[in-house]
N, C-alpha and C positions, 0 to 999 in steps of 0.2 A: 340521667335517670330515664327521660324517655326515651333513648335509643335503648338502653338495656332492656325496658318491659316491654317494648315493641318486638325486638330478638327474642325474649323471654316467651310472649306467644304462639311464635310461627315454632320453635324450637318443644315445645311441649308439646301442642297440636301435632306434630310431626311423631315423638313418641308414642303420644296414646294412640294416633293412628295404628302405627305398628302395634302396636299393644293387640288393640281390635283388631287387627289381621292375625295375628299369631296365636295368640293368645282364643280370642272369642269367633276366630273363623271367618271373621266379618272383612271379606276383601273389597265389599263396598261401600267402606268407608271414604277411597280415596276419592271414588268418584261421589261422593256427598262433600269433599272436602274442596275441592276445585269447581263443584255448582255453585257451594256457598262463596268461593274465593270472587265470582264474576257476577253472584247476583248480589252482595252487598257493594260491587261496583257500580252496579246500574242503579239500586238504591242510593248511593252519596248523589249521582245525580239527582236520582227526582227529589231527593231531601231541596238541592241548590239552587233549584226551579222554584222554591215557596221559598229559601233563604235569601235569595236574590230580590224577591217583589218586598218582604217583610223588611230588611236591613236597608234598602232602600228606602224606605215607607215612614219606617220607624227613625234613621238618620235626618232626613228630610226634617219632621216636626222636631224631633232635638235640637236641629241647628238655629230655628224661628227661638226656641226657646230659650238658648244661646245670646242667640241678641237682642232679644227682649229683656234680657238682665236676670233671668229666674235665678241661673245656677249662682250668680253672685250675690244676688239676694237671701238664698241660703245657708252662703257664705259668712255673710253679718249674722245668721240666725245663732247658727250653730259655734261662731267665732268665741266666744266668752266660754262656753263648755268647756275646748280645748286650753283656752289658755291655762285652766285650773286645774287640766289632767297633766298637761305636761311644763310641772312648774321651771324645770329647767332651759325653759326657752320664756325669751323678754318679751313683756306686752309689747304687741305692735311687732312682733317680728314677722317679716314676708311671709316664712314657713307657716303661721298659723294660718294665713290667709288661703295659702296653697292645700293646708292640709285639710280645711273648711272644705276649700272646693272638691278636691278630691271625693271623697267623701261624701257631696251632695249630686256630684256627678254620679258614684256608682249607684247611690241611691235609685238616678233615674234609669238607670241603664245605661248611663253613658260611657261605654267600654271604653272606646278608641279613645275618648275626649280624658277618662280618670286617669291611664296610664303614663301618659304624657304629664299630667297634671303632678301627679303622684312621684314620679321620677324629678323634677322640678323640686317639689318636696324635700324628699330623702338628701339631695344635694344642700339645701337651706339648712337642713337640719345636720349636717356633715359639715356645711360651716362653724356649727357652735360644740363639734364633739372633742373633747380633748384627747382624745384617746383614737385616732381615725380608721387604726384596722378593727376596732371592736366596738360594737352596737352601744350608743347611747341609751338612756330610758325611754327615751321620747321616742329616738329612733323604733324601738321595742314596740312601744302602743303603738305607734300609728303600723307595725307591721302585722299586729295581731286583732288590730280592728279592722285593716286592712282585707287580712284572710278571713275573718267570720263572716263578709262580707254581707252587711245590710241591705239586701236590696228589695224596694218596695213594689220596684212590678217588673217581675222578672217574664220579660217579654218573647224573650228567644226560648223560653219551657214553652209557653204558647205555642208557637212558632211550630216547633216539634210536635208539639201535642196535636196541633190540626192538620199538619202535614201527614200525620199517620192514619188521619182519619176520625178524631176524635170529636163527636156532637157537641160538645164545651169542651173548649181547649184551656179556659181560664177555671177550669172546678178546682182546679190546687194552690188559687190563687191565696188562699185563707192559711191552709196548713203549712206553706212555703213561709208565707209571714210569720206565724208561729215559730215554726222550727228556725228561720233564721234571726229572728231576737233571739231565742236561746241561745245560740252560738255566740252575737254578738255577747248578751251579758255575760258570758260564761268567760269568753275571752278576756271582760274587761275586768272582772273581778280577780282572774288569776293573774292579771299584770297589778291590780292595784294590791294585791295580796303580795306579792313579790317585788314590787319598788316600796309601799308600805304610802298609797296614792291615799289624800285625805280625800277620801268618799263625803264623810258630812258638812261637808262646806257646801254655803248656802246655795249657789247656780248650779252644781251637782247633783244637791238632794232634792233639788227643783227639774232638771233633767231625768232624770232616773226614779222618782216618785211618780211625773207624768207620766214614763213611759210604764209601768207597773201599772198603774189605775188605768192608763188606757186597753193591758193587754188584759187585765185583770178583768175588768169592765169587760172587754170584748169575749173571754173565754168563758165569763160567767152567764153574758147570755147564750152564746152559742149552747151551754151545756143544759138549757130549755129546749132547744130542737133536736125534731129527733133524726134519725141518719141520711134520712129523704132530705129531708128539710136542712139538715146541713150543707150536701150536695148542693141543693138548689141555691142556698144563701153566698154559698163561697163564690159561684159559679156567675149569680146576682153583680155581688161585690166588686169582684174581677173585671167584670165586662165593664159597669158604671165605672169605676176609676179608668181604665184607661183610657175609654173613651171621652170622659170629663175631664183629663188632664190632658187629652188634645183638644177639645174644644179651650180648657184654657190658655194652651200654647198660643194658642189664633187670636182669642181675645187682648190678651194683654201687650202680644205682640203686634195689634191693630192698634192699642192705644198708644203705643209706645214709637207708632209708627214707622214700622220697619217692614218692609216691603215684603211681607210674605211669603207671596209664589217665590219671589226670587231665591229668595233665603232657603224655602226648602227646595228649590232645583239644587242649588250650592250643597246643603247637606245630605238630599238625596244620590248625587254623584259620591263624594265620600262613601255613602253606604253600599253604593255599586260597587265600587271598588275594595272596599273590604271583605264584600262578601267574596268576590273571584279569589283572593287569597288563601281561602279558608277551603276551597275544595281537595287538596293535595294530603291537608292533614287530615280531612274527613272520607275519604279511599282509602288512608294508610291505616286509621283506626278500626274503621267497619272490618275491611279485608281480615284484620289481624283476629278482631273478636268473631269474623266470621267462620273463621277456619276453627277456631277454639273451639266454637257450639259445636263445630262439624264434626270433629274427631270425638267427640262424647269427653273430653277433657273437663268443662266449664261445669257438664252434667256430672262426674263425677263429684269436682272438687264439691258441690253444692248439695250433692245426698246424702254425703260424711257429716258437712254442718249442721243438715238437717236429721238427720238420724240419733246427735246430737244432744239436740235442741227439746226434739219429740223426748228423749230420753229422760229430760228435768223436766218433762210434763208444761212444755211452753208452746204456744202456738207457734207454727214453722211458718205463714205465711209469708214474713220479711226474709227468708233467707234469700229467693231467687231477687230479691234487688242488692245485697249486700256485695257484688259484685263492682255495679255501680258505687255503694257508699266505702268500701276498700281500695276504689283506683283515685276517687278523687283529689285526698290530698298530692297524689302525684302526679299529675295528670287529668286536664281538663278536657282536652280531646279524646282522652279515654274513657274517663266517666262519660263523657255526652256519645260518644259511641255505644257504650252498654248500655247508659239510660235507651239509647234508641234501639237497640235487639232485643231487648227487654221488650217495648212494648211491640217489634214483631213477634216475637217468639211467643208472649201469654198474650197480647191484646194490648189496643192503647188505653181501656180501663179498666184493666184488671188492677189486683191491688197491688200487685209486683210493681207493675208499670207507673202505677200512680206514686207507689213509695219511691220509686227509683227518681220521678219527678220530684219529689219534695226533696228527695236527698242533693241533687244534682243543685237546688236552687236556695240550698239554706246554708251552702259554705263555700270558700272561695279554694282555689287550687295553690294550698298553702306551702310545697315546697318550689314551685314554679315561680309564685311571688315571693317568697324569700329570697330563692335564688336571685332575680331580674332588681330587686331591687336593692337590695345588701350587694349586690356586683356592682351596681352603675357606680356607688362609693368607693370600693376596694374593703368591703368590711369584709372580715375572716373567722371574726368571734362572735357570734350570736348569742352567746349568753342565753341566757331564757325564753328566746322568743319564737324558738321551736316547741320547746315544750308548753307554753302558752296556747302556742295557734294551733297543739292539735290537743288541747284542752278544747278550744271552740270547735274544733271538728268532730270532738265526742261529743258535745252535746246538741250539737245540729245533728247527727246520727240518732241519735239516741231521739231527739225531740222529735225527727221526722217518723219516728217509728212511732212511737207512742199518738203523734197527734195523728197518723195516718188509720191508726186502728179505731182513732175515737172519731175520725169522719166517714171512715169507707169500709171499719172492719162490721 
């Protein structure tokens, strides 16, 4: 899939070029299209210069908090929920234990550490399938909670957001949370609506009631402040959580007495090295979306949607990010590529740019983890759990917009 969209770009940029020369006289396009080819080269660098100090940064305290016991401590929290969503796996099976952690890992961000995890997983859960080329239920939910992908402080939207320049890089820290419970619920109602999951069972309606009174609670006040004061609250918000869930890293792992510094040199090496990996796919995306802009192609396709749009009398402001909210179920270097020309092209706080952040961080790149994890089994029948996970991707789409207009429109 991402060699074809990858082909798919350089090959359209390539026509509309011609297009624009033939057609609109414009033979300076080519030379627009090969300045963009080598300045979004030089751009993946200076992105890799702030993703190198950040991934390092941010690895380093993960790993303290690692062995201070947090992420299995989460494990216990959330272990009982699972059991009662996927009745077909035995109290006390490994797989719940794994799928806990999973799951509390991407919470925190813990990329490299959930994948592994998660993979572990789907294998525990491939031991109790009776059917082993075609997706179990369990299989199913844990692939579409998987991809709604909850995550509580999405650190590398940061990341990006100050790297570009932005005076709060955590202002989306509020709308990303919104918009990504939406995805997650939306997901989990459309697998319990499709296996026929007993939602009112007691440790369920006790999960899933808290979390409603708490977003409930939270959106109710928010809708007392006004759009100033949202900015600033989200932005408040943002900064105090991560930086009190590193201070709690240290504490607990000082009581716990586990040697710190050491722990984060050990995980800050991990983050070094992950980050070196990441530059080859981050030149091959920019380059591709660079040449796109370049030949007016990406501007075309966007004044059709938008012309549109204006036409049923709807605000056009969310079409220049739907670029980004379109590549990401396929593609997660691709969306975080357009998230990031987005905020060159309008600004890193424009509303484009901002939506394109919210969009980027409220769902997970749902045929890429389908693929990697229905493959590590041999599964070939998916059954529902495509159609599921891009149930949660409309409504993380759909949530990011709407909450994006009610913080920043």
């Amino acid at each position: 899939m991402l060699n074809t969209l990858w082909l798919a770009f350089f090959l359209v940029a390539a026509l509309s070029g011609l297009g624009q020369w033939l057609v609109a006289d414009d033979a300076a396009v080519f030379s627009r299209i090969v300045t963009s080819l080598f300045d979004m080269a030089a751009l993946s660098v200076q992105i890799m210069v702030l993703l190198f100090g950040t991934l390092t940064l941010w690895m380093g305290f993960l790993q303290i908090a690692e062995k201070a016991g947090l992420v299995a401590l989460l494990g216990r929290l959330l272990a009982p929920l699972f059991a009662r969503l996927m009745p077909g796996v035995p109290a006390g099976h490994p797989a719940l234990g794994l799928i806990t952690l999973n799951f509390a890992a991407n919470g925190l961000g813990l990329d490299n550490a959930a994948t592994p995890i998660g993979l572990k997983a789907m294998h525990a859960l491939q031991s109790l399938n009776p059917k082993p080329d075609t997706a179990s239920n369990a299989q199913i939910l844990f692939l579409v909670l998987n991809t709604s992908s909850l995550t509580l402080l999405p650190v590398t939207i940061f990341m990006y957001r100050a790297q570009q320049g932005a005076p709060e890089p955590a202002l989306v820290f509020l709308p990303i949370l919104l918009a990504t419970t939406a995805s997650t619920v939306a997901g989990l109602l459309s697998v319990a609506f499709m296996q026929r999951l007993k939602l009112q069972d007691p440790v369920v309606v006790l999960w899933l009631g808290g979390l409603a009174v708490t977003v409930g609670g939270l959106m109710a006040f928010l809708a007392t402040l006004s759009a100033a004061a949202l900015s600033a609250f989200s932005s408040l918000v943002g900064n105090l959580a991560l930086f009190g869930l590193l201070i709690g890293f240290l504490l607990v792992g000082a009581w716990r007495r586990v040697p710190v510094y050491d722990c984060f040199i050990d995980g800050a090496r991990d983050g070094f090295e992950t980050a070196k990996s990441i530059l080859p796919y981050l030149v091959a995306m920019l380059c591709a979306i660079g040449i796109l802009r370049a030949s007016g192609a990406l501007d075309l396709a966007l004044e059709g949607i938008r012309w549109i749009v204006l036409q049923l009398g709807f605000d056009a402001r969310f079409v220049d990010a739907l670029p980004t909210a379109l590549t990401k179920p396929f593609s997660g270097s691709g969306a975080r590529a357009l998230m990031i020309e987005t905020m060159q092209h309008h600004g890193v706080d424009s509303f484009p740019a901002l939506l394109a952040a919210t969009v980027q961080g409220s769902t997970e790149t749902t045929f890429y983890v389908l693929a990697v994890y229905f493959g590590a089994v041999g599964i070939q029948k998916a059954r529902h759990a495509v159609g599921c996970a891009l149930v949660a991707d409309a409504a993380g789409i759909v949530a990011s917009i709407a909450v994006c207009y009610w913080f920043f429109g």
